[in-house]
C-alpha positions as CSV (number, residue, x, y, z in Angstrom):
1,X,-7.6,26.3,-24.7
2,X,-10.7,25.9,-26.3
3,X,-11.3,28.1,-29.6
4,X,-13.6,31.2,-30.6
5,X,-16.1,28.7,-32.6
6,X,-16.4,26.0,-29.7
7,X,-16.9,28.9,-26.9
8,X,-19.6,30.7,-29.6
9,X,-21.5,27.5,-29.6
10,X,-21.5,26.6,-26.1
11,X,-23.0,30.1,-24.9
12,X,-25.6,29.9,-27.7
13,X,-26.5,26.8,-26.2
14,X,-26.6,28.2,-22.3
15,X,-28.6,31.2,-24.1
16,X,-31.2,28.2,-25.3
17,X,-31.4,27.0,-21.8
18,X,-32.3,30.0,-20.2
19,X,-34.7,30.4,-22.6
20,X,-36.7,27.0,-22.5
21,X,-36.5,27.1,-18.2
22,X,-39.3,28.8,-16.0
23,X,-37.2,29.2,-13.3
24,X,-35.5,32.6,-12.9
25,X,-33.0,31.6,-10.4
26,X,-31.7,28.9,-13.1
27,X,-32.2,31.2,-16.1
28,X,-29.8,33.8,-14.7
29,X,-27.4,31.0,-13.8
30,X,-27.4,30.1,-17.7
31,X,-27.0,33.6,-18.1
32,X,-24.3,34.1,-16.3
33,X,-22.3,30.9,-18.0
34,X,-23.2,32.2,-21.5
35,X,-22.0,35.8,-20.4
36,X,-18.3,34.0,-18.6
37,X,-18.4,32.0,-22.2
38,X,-18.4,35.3,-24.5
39,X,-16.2,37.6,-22.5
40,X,-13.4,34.3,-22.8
41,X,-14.2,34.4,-26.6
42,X,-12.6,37.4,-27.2
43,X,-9.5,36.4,-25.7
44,X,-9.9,33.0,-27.3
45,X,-7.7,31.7,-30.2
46,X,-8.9,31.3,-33.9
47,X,-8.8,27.8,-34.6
48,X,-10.2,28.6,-38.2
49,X,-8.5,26.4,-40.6
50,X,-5.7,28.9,-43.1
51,X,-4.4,28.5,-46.4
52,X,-1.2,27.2,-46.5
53,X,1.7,29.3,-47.7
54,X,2.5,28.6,-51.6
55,X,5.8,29.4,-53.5
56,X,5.6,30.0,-56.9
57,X,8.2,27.9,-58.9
58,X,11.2,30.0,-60.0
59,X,12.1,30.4,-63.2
């Protein structure tokens, strides 16, 4: 399943689409994808790298 980052960037880049095209019918298609593309981002995994855990020496 694809991450929050990837799925951010690929509906920023439909958004770029349906900005640069003078068709309507085509725009709202991009649309559409970058809309599907956000609502699964918030259901999406964070694939963000984390810290791993550290244990202090004892003693």
């Amino acid at each position: 399943m694809p991450g929050k980052k990837y799925l951010t960037e690929q509906a920023a880049t439909f958004l770029k689409f349906a900005m640069a095209t003078t068709d309507p019918d085509i725009a709202a298609g991009f649309l559409d994808k970058a809309a599907d593309l956000s609502a699964r981002r918030e259901e999406a995994p964070d694939a963000s790298p984390r810290a791993p855990d550290v244990e202090r020496p004892k003693g």
